[in-house]
VEXMI-393237 format. One line per 5 residues: number of its first residue (from 1); for each residue x, z, y of N, C-alpha, C. Coordinates in nm, 4 decimals. Each point is the difference from the previous one (the first is absolute). Example, Ala and Ser with C-alpha at 12.3 -4.5 7.8 and 13.67 -1.06 7.14 Angstrom:
<nodes>
1> 1.3190/0.7800/-0.5690/-0.0890/0.0000/0.1190/0.0900/0.0000/0.1200 ~ -0.0350/-0.0720/0.1050/0.0820/0.0060/0.1190/-0.0770/0.0730/0.1090;
</nodes>
This chain:
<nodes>
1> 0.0834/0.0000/-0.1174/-0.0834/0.0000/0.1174/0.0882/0.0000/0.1242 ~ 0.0417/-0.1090/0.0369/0.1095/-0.0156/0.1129/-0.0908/0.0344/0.1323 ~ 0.0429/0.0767/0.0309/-0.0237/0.0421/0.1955/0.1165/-0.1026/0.0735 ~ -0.0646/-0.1026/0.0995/0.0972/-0.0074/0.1024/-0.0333/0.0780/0.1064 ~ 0.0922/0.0422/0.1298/-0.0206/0.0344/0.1060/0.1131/-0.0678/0.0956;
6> -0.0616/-0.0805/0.1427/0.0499/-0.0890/0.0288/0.0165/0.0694/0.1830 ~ 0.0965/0.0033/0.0525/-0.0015/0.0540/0.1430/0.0385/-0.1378/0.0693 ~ -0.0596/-0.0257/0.1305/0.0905/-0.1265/0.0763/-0.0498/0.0275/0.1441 ~ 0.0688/-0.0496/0.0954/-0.0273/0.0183/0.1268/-0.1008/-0.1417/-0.0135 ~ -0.0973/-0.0102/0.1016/-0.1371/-0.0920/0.0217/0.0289/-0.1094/-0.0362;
11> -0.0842/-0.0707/-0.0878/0.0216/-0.1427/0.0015/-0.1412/-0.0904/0.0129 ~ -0.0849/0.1077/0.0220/-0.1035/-0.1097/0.0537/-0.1211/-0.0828/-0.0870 ~ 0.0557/0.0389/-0.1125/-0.0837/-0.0718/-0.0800/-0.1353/-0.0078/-0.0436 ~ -0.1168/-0.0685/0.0370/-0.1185/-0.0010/-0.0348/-0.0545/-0.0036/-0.1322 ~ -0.1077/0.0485/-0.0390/-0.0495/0.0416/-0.1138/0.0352/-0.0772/-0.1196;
16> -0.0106/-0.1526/0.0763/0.0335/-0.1340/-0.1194/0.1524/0.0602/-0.0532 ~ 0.0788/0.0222/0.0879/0.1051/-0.0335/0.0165/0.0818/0.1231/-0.1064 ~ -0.0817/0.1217/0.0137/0.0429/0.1826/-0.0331/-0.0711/-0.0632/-0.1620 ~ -0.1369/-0.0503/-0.0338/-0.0435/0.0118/-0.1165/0.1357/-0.1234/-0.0984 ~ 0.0594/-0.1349/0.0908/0.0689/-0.0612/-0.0469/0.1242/0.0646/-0.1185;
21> 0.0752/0.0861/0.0870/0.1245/0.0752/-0.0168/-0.0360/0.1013/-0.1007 ~ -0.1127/0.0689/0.0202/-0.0545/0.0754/-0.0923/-0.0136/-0.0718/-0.1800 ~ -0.0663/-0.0854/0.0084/-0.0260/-0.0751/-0.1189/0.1633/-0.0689/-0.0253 ~ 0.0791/-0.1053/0.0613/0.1154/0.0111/-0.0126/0.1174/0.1070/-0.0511 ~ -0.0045/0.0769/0.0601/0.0508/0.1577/-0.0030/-0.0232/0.0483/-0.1522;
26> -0.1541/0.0017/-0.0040/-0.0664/0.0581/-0.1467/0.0713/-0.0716/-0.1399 ~ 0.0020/-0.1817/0.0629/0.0206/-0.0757/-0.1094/0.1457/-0.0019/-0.0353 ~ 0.0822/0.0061/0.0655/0.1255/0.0022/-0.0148/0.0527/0.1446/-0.0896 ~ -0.0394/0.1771/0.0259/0.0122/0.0153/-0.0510/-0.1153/0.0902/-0.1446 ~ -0.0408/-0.1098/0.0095/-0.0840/0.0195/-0.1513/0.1197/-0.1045/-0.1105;
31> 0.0255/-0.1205/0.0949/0.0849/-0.0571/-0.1304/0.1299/0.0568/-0.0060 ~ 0.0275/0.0612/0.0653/0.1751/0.0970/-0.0175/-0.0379/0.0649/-0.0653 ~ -0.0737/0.1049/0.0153/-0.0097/0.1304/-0.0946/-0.0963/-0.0144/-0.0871 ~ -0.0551/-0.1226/-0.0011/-0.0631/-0.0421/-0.1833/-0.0892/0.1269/0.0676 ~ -0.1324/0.0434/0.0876/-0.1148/0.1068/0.0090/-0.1093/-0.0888/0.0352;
36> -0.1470/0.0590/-0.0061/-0.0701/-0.0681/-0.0046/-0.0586/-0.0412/0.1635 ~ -0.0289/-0.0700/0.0809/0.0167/0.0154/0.1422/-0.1399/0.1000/0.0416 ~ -0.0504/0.0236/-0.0651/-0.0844/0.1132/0.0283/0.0507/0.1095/0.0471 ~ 0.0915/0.0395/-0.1007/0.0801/0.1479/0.0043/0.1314/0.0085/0.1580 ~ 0.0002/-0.1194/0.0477/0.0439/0.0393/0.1137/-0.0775/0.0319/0.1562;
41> 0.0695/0.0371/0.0508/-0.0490/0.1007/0.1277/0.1282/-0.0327/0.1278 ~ -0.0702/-0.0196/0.0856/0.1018/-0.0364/0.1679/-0.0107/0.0475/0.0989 ~ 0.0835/0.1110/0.0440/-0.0234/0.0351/0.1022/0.0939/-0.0811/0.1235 ~ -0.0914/-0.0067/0.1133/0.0556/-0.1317/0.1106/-0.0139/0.1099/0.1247 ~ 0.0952/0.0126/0.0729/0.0151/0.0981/0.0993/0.0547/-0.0809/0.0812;
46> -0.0607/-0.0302/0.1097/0.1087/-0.0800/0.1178/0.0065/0.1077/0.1227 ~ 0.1552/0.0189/0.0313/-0.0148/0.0871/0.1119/0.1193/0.0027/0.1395 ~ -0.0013/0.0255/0.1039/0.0585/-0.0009/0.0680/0.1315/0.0094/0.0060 ~ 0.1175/-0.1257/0.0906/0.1517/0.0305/-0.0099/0.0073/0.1393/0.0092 ~ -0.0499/0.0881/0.0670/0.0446/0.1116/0.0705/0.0028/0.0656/-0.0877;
51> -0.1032/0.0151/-0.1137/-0.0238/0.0509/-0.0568/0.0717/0.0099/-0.1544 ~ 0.0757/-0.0946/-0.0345/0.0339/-0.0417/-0.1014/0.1557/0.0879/-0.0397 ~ 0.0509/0.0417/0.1150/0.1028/0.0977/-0.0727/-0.0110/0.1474/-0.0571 ~ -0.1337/0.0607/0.0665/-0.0551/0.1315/-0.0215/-0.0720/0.0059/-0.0903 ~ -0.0788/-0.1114/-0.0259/-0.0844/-0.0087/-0.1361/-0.0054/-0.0833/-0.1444;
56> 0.1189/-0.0786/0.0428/0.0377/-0.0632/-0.1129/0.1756/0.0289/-0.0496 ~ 0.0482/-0.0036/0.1036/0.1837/-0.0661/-0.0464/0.0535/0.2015/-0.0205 ~ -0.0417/0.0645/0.0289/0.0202/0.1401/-0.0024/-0.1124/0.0618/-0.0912 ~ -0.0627/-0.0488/-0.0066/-0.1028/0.0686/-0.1314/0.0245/-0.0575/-0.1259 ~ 0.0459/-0.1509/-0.0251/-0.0130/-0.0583/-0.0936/0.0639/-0.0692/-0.0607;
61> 0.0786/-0.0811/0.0975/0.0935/-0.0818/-0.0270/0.1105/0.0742/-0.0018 ~ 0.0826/0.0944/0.1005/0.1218/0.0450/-0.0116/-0.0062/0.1295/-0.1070 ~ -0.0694/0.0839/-0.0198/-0.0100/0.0959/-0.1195/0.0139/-0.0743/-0.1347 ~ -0.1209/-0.1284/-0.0294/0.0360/-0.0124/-0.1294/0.0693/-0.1811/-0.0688 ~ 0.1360/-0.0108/0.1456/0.0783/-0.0628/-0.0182/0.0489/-0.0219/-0.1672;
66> 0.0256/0.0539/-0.0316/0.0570/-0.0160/-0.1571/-0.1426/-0.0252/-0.1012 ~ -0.1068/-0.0085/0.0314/-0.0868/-0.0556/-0.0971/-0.0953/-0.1295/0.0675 ~ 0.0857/-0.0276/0.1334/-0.1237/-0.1206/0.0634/0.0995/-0.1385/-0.1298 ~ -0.0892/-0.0969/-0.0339/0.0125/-0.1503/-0.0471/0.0783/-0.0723/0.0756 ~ -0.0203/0.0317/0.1436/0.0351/-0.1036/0.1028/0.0590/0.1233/0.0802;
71> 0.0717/-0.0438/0.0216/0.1168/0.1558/0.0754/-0.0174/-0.1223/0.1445 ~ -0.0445/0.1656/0.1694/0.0405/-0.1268/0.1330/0.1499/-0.0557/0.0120 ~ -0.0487/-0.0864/0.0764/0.1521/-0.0665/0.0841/-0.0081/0.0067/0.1382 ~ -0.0616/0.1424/0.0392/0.0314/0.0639/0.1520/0.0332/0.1121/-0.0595 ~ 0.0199/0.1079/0.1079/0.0164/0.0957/0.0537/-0.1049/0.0568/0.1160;
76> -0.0852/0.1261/-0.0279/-0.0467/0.0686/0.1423/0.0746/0.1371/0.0005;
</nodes>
């Protein structure tokens, strides 16, 4: 039962556009992890530059550096 949870500063995207990525998103990984696309779940959080070092890169990203997939290529 894969959870994604997805943070990004605004991009604007209209319903067509959020349900697109969603179903994309879903389909891609249902065929990686061989699950049924039911059993996945997305959380989509878009939120402010300002905001993005206090609630993401210090809560989430820099604590659990050694278990992210995709390690950043910044620094805050």
């Amino acid at each position: 039962m894969p959870h994604i949870s997805i943070k990004c500063y605004p991009k604007g995207l209209n319903e067509q556009e959020s349900q697109a990525f969603a179903d994309d998103l879903t389909a891609f990984v249902s065929e990686r992890l061989n699950t049924p696309s039911d059993w996945i779940t997305i959380d989509y959080q878009e939120m402010q530059p300002d905001e993005w070092k206090e609630k993401v890169y210090d809560v989430e990203v820099k604590p659990n550096g050694d278990n992210l997939l995709r390690k950043p290529h910044y620094e805050l």
